[in-house]
N, C-alpha and C positions, 0 to 999 in steps of 0.2 A: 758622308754616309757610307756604310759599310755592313758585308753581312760576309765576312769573313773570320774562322770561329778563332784566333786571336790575332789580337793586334800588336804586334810589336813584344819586346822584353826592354826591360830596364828603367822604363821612363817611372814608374815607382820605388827603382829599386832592383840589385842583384839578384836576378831567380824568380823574377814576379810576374805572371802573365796576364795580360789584358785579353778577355775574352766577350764576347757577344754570343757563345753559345747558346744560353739558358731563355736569351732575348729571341733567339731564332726557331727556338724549340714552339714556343710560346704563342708563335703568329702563326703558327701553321692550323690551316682548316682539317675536319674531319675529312678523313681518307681510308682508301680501302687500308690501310697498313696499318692505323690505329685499330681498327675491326680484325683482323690475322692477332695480332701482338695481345689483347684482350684476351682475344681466343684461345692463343697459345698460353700466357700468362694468369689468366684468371679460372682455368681449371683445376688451381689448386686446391680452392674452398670448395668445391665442386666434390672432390676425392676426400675431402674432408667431413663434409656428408653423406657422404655415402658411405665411408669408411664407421664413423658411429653408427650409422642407421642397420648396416648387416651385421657389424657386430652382434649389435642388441637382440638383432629380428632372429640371431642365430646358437644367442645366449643358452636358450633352455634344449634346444638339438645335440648339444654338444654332451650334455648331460645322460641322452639315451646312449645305452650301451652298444648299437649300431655305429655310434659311429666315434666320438673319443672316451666313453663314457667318464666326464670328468664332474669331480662334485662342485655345489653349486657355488662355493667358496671359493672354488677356483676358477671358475667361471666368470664370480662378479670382478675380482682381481684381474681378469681381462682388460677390460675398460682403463681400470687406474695404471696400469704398468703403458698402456698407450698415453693416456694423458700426462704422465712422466714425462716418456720418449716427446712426445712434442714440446714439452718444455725443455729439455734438454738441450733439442735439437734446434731452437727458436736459439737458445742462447748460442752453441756453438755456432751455429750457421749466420746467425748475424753478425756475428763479430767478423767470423769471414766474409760475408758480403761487403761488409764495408772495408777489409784489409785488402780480398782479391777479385772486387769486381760484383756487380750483378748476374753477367750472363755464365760468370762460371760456375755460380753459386744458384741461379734456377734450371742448371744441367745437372749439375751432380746432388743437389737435395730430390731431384726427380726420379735418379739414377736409382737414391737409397731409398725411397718410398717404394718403388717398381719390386725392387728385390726382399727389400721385406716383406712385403706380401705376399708376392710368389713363392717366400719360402715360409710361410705361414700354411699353405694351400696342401705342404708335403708334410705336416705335421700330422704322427702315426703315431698310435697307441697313449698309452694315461703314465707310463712308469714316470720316474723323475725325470731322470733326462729328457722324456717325449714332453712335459708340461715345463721345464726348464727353456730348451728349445723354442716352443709357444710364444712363452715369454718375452724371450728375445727378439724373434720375429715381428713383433708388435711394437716394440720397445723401438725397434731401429724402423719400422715403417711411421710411427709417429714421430721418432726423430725426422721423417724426411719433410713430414705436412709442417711440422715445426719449424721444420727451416727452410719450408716453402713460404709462408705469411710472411718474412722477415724478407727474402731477396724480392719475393714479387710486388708487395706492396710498395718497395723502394723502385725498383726499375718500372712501372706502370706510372707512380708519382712521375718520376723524374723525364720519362717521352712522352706526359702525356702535356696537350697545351693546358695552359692555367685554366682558361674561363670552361673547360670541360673535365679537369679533376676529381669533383667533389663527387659529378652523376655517376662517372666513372669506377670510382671507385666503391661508392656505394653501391652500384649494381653488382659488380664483380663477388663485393663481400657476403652480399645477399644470397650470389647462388650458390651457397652452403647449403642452401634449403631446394637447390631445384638438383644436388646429388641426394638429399635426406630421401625426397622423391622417389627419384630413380633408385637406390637400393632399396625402400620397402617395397615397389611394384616389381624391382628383382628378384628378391627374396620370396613374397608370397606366390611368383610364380615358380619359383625353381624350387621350394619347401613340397609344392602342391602336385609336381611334376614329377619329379627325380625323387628317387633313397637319399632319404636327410643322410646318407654316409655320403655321395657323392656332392649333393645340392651347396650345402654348408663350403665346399673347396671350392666349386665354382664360384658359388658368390664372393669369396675372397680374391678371385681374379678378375672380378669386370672393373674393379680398379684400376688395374694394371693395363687393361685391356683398353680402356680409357687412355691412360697416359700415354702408352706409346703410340697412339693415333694424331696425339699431338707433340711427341719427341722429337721429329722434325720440324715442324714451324717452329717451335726454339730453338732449333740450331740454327734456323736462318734470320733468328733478331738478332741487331745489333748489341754491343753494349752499350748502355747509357755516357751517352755521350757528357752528359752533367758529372756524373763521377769521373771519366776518363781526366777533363780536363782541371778538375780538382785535384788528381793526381799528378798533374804535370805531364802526360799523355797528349799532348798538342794534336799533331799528326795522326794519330788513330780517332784522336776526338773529331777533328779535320772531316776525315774520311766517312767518321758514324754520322755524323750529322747531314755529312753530302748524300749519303745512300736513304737519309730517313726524309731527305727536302726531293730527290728523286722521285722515290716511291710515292709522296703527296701532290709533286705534281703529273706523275703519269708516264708510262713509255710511250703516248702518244704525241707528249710535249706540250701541256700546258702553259698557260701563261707565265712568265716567270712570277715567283712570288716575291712581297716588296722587300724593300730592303731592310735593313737593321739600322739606325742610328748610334752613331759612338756613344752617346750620352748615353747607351743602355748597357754601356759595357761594364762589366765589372772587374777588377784587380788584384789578384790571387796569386799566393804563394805557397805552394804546395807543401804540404807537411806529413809527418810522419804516423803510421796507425795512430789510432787515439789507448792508448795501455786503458784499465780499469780505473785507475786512480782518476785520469784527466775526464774519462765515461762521468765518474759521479760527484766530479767538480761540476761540469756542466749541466747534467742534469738536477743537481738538489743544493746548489750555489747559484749558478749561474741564470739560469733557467725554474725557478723554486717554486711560482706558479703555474706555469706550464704542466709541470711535474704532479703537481695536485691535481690540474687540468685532468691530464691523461690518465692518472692511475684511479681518480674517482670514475669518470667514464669506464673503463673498464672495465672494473671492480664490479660496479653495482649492477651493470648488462651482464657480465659473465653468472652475477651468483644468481639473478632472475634467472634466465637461462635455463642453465643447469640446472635449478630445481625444479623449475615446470618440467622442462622436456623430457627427463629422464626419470621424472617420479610419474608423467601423466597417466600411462597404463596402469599403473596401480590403483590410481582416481577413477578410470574405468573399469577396471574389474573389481574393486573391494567398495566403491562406494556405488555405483552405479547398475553393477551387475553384468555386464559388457563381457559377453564369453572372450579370453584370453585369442580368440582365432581372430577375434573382428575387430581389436583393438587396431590391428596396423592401417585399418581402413581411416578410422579420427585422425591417426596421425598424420595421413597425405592431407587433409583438410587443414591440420595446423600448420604441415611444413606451404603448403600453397598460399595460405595469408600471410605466410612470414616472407615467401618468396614474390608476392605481390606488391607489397609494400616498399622495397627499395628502388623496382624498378619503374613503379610509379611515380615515387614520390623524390626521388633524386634530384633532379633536374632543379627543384624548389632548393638542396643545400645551397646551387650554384646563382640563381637567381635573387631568393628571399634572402637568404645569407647563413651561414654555418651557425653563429650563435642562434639566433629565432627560429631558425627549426633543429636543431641538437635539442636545446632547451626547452621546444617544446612538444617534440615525441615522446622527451623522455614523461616531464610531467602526463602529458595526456593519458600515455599508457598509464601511469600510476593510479591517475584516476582513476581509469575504466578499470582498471584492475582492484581497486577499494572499492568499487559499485559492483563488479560482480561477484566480490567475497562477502557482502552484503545481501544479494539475491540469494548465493551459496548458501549461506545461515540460515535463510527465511524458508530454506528448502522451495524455493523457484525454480529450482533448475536441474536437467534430466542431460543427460548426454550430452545430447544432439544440441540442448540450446548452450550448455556449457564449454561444448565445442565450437559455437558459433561465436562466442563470447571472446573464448582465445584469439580466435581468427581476427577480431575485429581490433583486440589491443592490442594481438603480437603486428597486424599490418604499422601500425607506428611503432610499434620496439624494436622490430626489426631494423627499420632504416634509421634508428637514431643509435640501435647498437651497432651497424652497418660505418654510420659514419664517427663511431667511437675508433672505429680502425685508422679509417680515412683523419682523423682529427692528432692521434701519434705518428703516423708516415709524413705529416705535413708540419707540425710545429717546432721541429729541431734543426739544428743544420745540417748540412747532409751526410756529412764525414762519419757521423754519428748516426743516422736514419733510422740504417736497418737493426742497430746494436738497441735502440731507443725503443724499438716495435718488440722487438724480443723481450726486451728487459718488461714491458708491462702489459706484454701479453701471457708473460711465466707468471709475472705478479697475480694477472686476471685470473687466471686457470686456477693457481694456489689457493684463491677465496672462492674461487666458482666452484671445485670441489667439496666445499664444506654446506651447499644448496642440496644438493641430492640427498646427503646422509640426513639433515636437518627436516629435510619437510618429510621424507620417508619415517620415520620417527611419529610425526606430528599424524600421517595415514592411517598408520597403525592397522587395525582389522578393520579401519572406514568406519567406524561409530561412532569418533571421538571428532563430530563437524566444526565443533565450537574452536578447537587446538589447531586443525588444517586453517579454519576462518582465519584465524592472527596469523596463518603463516602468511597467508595470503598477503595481510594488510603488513606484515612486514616488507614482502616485495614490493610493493606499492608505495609503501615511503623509503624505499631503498631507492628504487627509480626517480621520485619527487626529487630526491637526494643529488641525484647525477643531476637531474634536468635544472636545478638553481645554483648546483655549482659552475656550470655552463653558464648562466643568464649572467651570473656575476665576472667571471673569470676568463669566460670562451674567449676564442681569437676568432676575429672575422676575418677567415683567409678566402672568401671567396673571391675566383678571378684574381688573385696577387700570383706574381710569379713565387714559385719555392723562397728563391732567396730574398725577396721583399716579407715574406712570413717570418723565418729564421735568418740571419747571415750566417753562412758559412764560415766555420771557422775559421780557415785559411784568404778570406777576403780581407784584405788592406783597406783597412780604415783610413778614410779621409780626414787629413789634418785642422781642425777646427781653428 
């Protein structure tokens, strides 16, 4: 027995290392360091809500003359020149996480999210160059959230143990929705406070203001010791795993914790970045269910989404009558049952199992969602119960869109991880964009119920859609280690 993080070189072969790392990672109990590393690492989606939410709350201010007066064209261009930058930056930045490391790559996507913003907050006047500028600003701050999902969701996978993974991550993904929060109750307080000239800048900085509160507790995570040692990094992986079996057992001196078994070791040969070419051999060759796996999940969460969330004010004010000032009030109501939802119902991916509850949030929500475009039609329904409605289907879309995340960070092998999260979370965003423009269309001046009703029952069998390609196709990774779900590429295969 052994819980030393490799074992030997050669007995497979020139250049080959025997490790028990991923084995050691694996058997460690909850500790205060998994709670710090969370903390540190899962404030990305965090800034990612928030970042849409003041946006939006700050979209029509921008437009009075007080403060950029910009038209409202350029306005809505806002939004899409951010949802670019984070695909953009999902793809660069993944390829880099997986070429130089997790923790260099959730330091410096931090770095460019920080600075984008803060130079968003100095944007003055409407000439070109001042909406050029704008632009940019936005562009590279969503580059940084872009290539925060890509390193964080890899480096959280990979320290966190197996059989706590799935809660894991689905919570972290859900608190997208406890920033959407936090910037509307920002916003409508510093709108109602302050000259919308100065208000609108500040709320561009409580992002920033956010992250550097947690810039240090990342500088003191380790790197993921899973990557290091799939690079050939022995001795640093050595050292990250020693400091991460430390910190779970305490500077008080806990019990030692048990040992590792050799049979858990695995036999790897480190290899060289993965180019593009060998990216989409693996993913739509090698891996070709998987791949439908991931990109339908995705797909069909992202264009639900997108369409409700960023068409809903409109449903409140053209259909409903909802003065334009009260709308942000529904929307902490929807963003609360989306943010309920994951961190209730987590713990069930890990237990129940990843297919049976993926497969059947996604259905449920479909459902509920065909029943209350059914009530919508019958004219049943007023605000407040149409907002109760949301609340009740987005509490399961949420965590089964939650663990659409969690279900791409986990079915690839690792070399590939963060490049695999990127690649079909650009995909998601590219279809999730065409939700917004689609069901706004269908809104129209709110008379036309009947055109919104099919929008509706389209999201409804869109999500039926994710939730049976799951029942058929899912992988059931709950509690399996990383590389019991995918082998890693660079693992030696045992001679049959």
């Amino acid at each position: 027995m052994t819980s030393s993080a490799a074992v030997g070189r050669g007995g497979s072969g020139e250049g080959v290392i025997r490790s028990v790392i991923p084995a050691r990672i694996d058997r460690l109990p909850w500790a205060p360091f998994h709670t710090r590393m969370v903390m540190a690492l899962g404030v990305a989606w965090v800034l990612d809500g928030l970042e849409i939410t003041i946006a939006g709350a700050v979209g029509a201010v921008l437009t009075e003359e007080g403060t950029l007066g910009l038209s409202s064209g350029t306005v809505g261009f806002i939004a899409t020149v951010y949802l670019l930058g984070e695909v953009f930056g999902a793809l660069l930045f993944g390829k880099l996480s997986d070429a130089l490391g997790r923790k260099n790559l959730f330091i410096i996507t931090l770095g460019v999210y920080l600075a984008g913003n803060a130079a968003t907050a100095l944007t003055w006047g409407n000439s070109g160059l001042a909406i050029a500028f704008l632009y940019l600003t936005r562009f590279v701050a969503g580059m940084g959230i872009g290539g925060e999902y890509a390193a964080i969701n890899s480096a959280i996978d990979e320290m966190m143990p197996a059989r706590y993974r799935g809660r894991v991550d689905i919570a972290v993904n859900g608190t997208y929705w406890a920033g959407a929060i936090l910037g509307t109750l920002g916003e409508l307080f510093l709108l109602n406070v302050l000259p919308h000239s100065i208000a609108w800048r500040i709320g561009f900085l409580i992002g920033p203001a956010l992250g550097l509160c947690i810039w240090n507790l990342r500088r003191h995570l380790p790197e993921s010791p899973r990557w290091l040692i799939m690079h050939g990094r022995e001795q640093e992986a050595e050292d990250n795993i020693a400091f991460i079996e430390r910190e779970v057992k305490g500077k008080q001196g806990a019990a030692d914790l048990p040992p590792v078994d050799d049979s858990k070791a695995i036999d790897i040969k480190p290899q060289d970045p993965v180019n593009f070419v060998r990216l989409a051999r693996v993913l739509f060759v090698e891996y070709t269910r998987r791949s439908i796996l991931g990109a339908t999940l995705m797909i069909t969460q992202s264009f639900l989404y997108n369409a409700i969330f960023f068409t809903y004010t409109l449903v409140l004010t053209k259909i409903y009558g909802i003065d334009s000032s009260l709308a942000p009030a529904f929307l902490i109501a929807f963003a609360i049952g989306n943010l309920v939802g994951p961190l209730t119902l987590g713990h069930l991916f890990d237990t129940v199992g990843r297919r049976k509850m993926i497969a059947g949030t996604y259905i449920l929500s479909g459902l509920l969602l065909a029943l209350s475009a059914m009530l919508f039609q019958a004219g049943l329904l007023n605000a407040y119960t149409q907002t109760a409605c949301w609340c009740i289907i987005f509490f399961f879309a949420s965590a089964g869109a939650s663990a659409a995340y969690l279900t791409v960070s986990e079915i690839f092998p690792m070399e590939i991880r963060a490049q695999a999260i990127a690649l079909f979370f650009a995909i998601a965003q590219c279809f999730g964009a065409f939700g917004p423009w689609f069901y706004g269309k269908l809104i129209g001046d709110g008379s036309n119920h009947a055109a919104l009703t099919f929008g509706y029952l389209i999201g409804a069998g869109v999500m039926i859609i994710g939730g049976l390609v799951e029942a058929f196709i899912g992988i059931d990774a709950e509690g399996k280690s990383l590389e019991d779900v995918a082998n890693p590429l660079s693992v030696i295969k045992e001679a049959v």
